[in-house]
Phi, psi and omega in degrees: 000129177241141185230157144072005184268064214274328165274148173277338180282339192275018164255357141124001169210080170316274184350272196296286168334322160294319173301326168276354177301347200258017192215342222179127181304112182260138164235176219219102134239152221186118158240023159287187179294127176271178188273204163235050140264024178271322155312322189276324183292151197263311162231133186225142170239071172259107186219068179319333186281355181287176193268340215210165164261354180283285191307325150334260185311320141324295171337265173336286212300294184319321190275348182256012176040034189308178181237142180224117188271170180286352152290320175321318174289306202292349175266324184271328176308333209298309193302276172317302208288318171283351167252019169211040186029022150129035157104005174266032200256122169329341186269034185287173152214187168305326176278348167309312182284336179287307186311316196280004173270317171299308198308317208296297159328313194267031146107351161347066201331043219270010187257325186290331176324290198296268214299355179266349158283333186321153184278044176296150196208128175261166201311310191291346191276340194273316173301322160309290194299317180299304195298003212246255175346310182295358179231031178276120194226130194250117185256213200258060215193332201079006189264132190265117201253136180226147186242094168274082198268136163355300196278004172285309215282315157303317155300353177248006162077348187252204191224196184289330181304309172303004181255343180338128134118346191293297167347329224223338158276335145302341187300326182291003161302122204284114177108000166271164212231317150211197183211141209216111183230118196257125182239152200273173194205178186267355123340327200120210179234153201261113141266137191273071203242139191206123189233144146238035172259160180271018173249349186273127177254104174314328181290340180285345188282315175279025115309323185317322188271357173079031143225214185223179168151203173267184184324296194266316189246103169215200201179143184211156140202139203236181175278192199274344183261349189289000215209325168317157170057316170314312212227288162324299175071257178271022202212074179261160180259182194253141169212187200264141193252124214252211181204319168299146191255132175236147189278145192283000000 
């Protein structure tokens, strides 16, 4: 059984799964775009409009008339509340909000949920985010470009983890449209595309670059000539010139 995985390479086991696939029934639940691990599967449960593969899977439990304990609500509230950003992400809906009310009833934890989400931050992720933020530029696309070059993340002692959540804090920029945070790599740069309108499709832009994802989440990385003038736009960066492309 596979949840929330739309490729067969992003579950770390391309391999051995197309071999059990020749003996044994694989199932597949998921609401991203699908993959070709749709092909591969025997039975699929895909419903891109649901918010969450969390929301999914109440469903099923409910229809199998399953008993639900409160730990369980509390891993399935996990799910819906971080793949909808705490119920505020344009893919929230009515069954989302509704679900997460039921879960609560059925015992759900949501205050350890909120607080283990809450926005707490340490000194070094905030001296990074300052040195970040003062060179952040919204180019003519409407996408707020933020640049993490190898010698930020060595002067602030931190690492790629500490970039966590900065996407998703630029959406919030007034007049911006998504965000996009490129951190350089010995690859090349690492992209970030993270939108909350419901009309800008981030996936469609990272394919361009040669990588995927959805509507709302996606990710690539390319050189420095694939995204100059693309993306960056009047503002290209210097990174090392590479002439190959790798998929996110």
């Amino acid at each position: 059984m596979i949840l929330d995985c739309p490729d067969l390479k992003r579950t770390g086991f391309a391999t051995e799964l197309t071999k059990l696939a020749k003996s044994k029934p694989i199932i597949l639940i998921d609401h991203h775009q699908s993959g070709d691990l749709l092909k591969l599967a025997s039975v699929s449960v895909v419903d891109r409009a649901a918010s969450s593969t969390c929301e999914l899977m109440a469903g099923l439990i409910d229809d199998l008339r399953s008993p639900v304990t409160p730990s369980m609500a509390t891993a399935l509230l996990l799910g819906i509340h971080t793949d909808t950003g705490g119920l505020q992400y344009p893919n929230t809906t009515s069954l989302s909000l509704s679900l997460a009310s039921k879960l609560i009833q059925l015992g759900a934890n949501y205050d350890q949920i909120r607080m283990l989400f809450s926005p707490q931050r340490e000194l070094k992720k905030l001296k990074l985010w300052g040195l970040i933020l003062g060179n952040v530029s919204v180019n003519s696309l409407g996408i707020a470009v933020a640049r993490v070059t190898k010698d930020i993340l060595v002067e602030t002692n931190a690492t790629s983890n500490d970039l966590l959540g900065l996407a998703k804090y630029l959406c919030a920029i007034e007049g911006t449209k998504a965000a996009l945070v490129l951190t350089e790599t010995d690859q090349g740069w690492r992209g970030s595309l993270r939108t909350q309108s419901r009309t800008f499709n981030v996936g469609r832009l990272a394919k361009l670059l040669g990588g995927n994802g959805g509507a709302k989440v996606a990710g690539f990385t390319a050189t420095e000539e694939a995204i100059s003038g693309t993306i960056v736009g009047e503002a290209p960066i210097s990174a090392p010139k590479k002439t190959e492309r790798s998929k996110y």
